[in-house]
N, C-alpha and C positions, 0 to 999 in steps of 0.2 A: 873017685876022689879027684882024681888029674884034671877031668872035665871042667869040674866046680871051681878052680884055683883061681880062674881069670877072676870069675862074679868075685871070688872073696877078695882078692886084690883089689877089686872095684869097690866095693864095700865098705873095706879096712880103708881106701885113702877119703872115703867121701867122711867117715868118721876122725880121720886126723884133723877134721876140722876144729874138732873141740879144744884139742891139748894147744891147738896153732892160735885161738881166740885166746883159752886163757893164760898162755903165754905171752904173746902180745899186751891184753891190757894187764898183767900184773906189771909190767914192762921191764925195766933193766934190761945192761948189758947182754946179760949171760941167758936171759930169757928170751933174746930176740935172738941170739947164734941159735937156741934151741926151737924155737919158732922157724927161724930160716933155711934148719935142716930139716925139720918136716914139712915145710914145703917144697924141697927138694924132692925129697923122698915123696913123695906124692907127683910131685913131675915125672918123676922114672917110672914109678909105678903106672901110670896112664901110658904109657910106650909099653908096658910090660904084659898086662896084661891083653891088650888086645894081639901082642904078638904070638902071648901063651896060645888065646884062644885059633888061632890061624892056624899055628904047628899043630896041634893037637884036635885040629876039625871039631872044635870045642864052640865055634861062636852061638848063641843063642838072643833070644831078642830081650830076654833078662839082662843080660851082659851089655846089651846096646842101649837100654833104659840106665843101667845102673854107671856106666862109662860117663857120661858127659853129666847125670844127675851128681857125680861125685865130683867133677872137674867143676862145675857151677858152684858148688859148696865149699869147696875148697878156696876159688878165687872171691866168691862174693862175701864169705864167710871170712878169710882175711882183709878183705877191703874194706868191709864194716869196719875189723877192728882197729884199721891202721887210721880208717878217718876220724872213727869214736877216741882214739887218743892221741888224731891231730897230727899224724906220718901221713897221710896221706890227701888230695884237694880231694872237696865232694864232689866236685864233674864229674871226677873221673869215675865214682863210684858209684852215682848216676847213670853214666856212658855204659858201666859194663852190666850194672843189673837191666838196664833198657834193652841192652843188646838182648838178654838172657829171656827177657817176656818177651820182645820179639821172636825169637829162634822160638819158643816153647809155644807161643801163640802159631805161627805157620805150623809147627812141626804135629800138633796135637792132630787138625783136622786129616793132614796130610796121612799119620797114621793111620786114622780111620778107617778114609778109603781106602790105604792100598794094603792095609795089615800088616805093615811092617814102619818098623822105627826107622825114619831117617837116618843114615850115616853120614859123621862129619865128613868135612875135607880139607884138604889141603889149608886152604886159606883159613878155616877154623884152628887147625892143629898149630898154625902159624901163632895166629894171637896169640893161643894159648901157652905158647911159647916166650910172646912179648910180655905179656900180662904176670909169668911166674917170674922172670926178671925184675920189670918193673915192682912188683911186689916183693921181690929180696932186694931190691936199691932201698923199698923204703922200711921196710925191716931192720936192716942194717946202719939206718939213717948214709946214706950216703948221699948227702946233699947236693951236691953240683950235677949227679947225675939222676935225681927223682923230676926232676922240672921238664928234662928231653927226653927222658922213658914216657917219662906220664903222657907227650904229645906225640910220641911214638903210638906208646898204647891207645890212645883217641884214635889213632888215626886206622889201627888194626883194626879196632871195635865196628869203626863203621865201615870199612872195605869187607870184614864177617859179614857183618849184619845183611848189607847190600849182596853178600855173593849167595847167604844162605837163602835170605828174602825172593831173588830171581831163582832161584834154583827150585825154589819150595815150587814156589809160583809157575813155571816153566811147568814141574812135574803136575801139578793139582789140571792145567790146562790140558795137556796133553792126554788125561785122565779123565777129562770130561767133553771131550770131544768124540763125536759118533761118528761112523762110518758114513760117507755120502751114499748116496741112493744109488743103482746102477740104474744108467740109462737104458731103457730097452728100446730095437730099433720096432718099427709100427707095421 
């Protein structure tokens, strides 16, 4: 059972998606503090489980499919709602599903060949950090400060996208390069 906890973890937050959309668009006060703490809670939770899986030599490549499929869902699935009821600009909700077919375009083939699911980094973990902010400024309508996250967040999205994009890239090359011939003397 201990093994499996991370994947559910992962699972359960990619499903908070729903209660966090129909919270959002019912809207009201009281509906966006309760929106705003399940996106919380879904923030912790992606820290949580992958640290479960680490302690408990639990990681699987289920748990690396289902980790960022839940974090995509969570962010693109509130950024829908918040622009479908007008909290949020569409750039920006452009900027992060573009980033998301990006990453998911590099990352597909890249699985292929090497049989294992990319892992994020750093610079991803980061956005995603800028992106659950900016998307509780605009949860909470908190006006003066959704205008500078938001070009905050633009500016994460494409430092990701560029670091995932080389790195993809870097590894596919590296991967498809053969050994030089050895010279033999005559």
């Amino acid at each position: 059972m201990r093994g499996h906890l991370p994947n559910a973890i992962s699972a359960i937050r990619g499903l908070l998606v729903v209660p966090v959309v129909l919270y959002i668009v019912a809207a009201g006060d009281e509906r966006s503090v309760a929106a705003s703490a399940l996106v919380a809670l879904a923030w912790m939770s992606d820290g949580l489980d992958g640290w479960l899986a680490r302690r408990w030599s639990a990681e699987s490549e289920l748990g690396r499919v289902l980790d960022p499929v839940a974090d995509k869902l969570v962010v693109l699935g509130t950024a829908a709602a918040l622009w479908a009821t007008g909290r949020m600009p569409g750039w920006l909700l452009v900027a992060i599903a573009a980033r998301d077919v990006a990453t998911l375009a590099l990352a597909v083939p890249m699985w292929r060949r090497r049989g294992r699911v990319p892992q994020s980094n750093v610079v991803g973990k980061v956005t995603l950090g800028v992106l659950m902010v900016t998307l509780g400024a605009c949860l909470l309508d908190l006006g003066p400060l959704v205008g500078p996250l938001g070009w905050i967040s633009l500016a994460a999205v494409a430092l990701s996208t560029v670091s995932y994009g080389r790195r993809f890239l870097s590894q596919m090359r590296v991967r498809n390069r053969s050994p030089a011939p050895i010279a033999q003397s005559g």
